[in-house]
N, C-alpha and C positions, 0 to 999 in steps of 0.2 A: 526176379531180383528186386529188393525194394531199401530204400535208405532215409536217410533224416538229410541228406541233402542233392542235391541234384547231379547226377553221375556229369563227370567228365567226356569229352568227346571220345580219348583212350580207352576211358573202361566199356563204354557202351560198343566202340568197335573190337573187344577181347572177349564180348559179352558174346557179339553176336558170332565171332569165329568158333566157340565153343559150341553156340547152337543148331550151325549148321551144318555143323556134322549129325546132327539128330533128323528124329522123323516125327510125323506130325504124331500128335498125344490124343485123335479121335481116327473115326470112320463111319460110313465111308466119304474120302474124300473129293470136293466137289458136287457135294449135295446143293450149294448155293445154287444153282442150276434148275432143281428141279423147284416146284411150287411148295411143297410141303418140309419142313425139316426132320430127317430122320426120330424115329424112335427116342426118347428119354433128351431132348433137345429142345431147349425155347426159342418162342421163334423172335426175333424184335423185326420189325421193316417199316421203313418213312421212303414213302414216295410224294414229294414236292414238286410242281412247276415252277420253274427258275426261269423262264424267258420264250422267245418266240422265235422260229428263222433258223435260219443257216447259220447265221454269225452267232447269232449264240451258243449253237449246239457246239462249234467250232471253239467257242473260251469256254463251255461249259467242259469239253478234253481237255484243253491247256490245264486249270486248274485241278482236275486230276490228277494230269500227269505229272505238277507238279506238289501235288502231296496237300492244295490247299484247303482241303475238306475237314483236315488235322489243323487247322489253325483257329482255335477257339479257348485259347488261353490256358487252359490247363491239361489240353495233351498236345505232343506233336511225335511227327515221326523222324528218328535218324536212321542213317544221313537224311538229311534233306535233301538231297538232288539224287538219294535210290532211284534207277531205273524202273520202270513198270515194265517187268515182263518175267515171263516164267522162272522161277527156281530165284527168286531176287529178295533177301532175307533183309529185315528189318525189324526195328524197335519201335514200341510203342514209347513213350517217357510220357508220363501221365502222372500229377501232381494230386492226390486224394485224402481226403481225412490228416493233412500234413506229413503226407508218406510221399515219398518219389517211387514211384512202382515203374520197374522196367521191364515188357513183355516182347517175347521174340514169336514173330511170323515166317511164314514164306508167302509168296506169291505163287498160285496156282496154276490160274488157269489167265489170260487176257483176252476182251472181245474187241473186236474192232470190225465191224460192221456197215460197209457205208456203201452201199453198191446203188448208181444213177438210177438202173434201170427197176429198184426197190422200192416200196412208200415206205419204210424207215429206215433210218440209221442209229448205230448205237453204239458207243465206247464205253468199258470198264475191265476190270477186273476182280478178283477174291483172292484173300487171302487164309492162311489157314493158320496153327498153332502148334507152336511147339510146346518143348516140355517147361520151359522157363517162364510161363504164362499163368498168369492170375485164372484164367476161364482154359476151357478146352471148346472146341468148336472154329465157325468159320464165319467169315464177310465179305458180302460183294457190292462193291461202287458202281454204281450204273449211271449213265447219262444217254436219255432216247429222245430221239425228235421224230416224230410223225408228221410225213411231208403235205398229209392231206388237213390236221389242224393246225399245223406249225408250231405245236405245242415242243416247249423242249422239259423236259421231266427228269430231277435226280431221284435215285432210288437206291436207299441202302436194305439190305437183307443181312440178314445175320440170324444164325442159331449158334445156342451157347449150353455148356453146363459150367459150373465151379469146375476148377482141374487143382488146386494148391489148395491147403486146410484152412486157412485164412479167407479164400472167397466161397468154401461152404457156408462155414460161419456165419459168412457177412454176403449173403446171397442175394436176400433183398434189397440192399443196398447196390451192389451192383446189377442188380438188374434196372434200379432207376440210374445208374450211369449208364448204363447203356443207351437207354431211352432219349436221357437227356444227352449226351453225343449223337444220337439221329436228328432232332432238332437242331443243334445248335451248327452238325454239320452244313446244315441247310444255308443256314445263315452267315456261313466262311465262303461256301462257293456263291452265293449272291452278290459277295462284297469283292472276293477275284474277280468274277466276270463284270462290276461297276469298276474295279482298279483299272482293268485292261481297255475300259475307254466305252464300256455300256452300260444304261444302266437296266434294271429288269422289272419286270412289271411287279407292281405290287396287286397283291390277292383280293 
């Protein structure tokens, strides 16, 4: 769905009761998983160190869970306070070329990883695409800390193709939005995790 002005809170939640009644628009689903992205799929992935420790691994979830990796000015997700967890459908709202473009997900799969007697722990999850989506394909939010460098690392993955006639079109364009939202994600959860009272190392 896309407009000349910015959907209302109404239309995006009538948007997404519509599309979840649907099923995802690729396959196979949960390929984020493996290393390689299926056949006829590009692949984008930014793995950045955002902090050190416990405590950060600890705000490096908070701001996952609450959607703040989406806070980089011209996209975010509603609702905003979606729960992270399986079958849990949401809107991108992303502001492009002077277009309000509104794309429907689901939530797949969630990892939550943290076991004492492990050397890492690790929180995220992926979500995937319906049919109401600019791309067809998937994404996964990762945050891991390795107990033995104390290194905490976010890592987005994503494979994609065009899914709408309008992002064949305009493919390579969206392929540097995509790029560019792996960066700039980087740079929302660095500014969550200094909000919630840390601040993180610089590179």
């Amino acid at each position: 769905m896309h407009s000349f002005r910015k959907p209302s809170a109404e239309t995006v939640r009538k948007f997404l009761d519509a599309q979840a009644r649907l099923d995802f628009t690729y396959s196979p689903v949960g390929a984020t998983a493996d290393p390689f992205p299926p056949p006829s799929f590009r692949l984008n992935h930014t793995r950045e160190r955002i902090g050190t420790g416990r405590e950060a691994f600890e705000r490096a979830k908070t701001a996952l869970r609450r959607w703040d990796q989406f806070r980089i000015g011209w996209a975010e997700i509603q609702p905003a306070d979606a729960p992270i967890r399986e079958g849990e459908v949401v809107a991108i709202v992303a502001r492009r070329l002077g277009v309000w473009w509104v794309n429907a997900c689901r939530v797949i799969y969630v990892i939550d990883e943290d076991d004492p007697a492990e050397p890492r722990a690790r929180f995220g999850f992926a979500y995937g695409t319906l049919p109401d989506h600019v791309g067809s394909g998937e994404e996964r939010f990762l945050v891991d800390w390795d107990a033995e460098t104390d290194a905490v690392f976010y890592d987005v993955r994503a494979y994609s193709r065009p899914n709408l006639i309008l992002a064949r079109l305009g493919y390579p364009y969206m392929r540097r939005s995509q790029r560019r939202f792996g960066f700039e994600s980087v740079a929302a959860m660095a500014r969550s995790m200094a909000a919630q009272g840390m601040a993180t190392p610089t590179k």
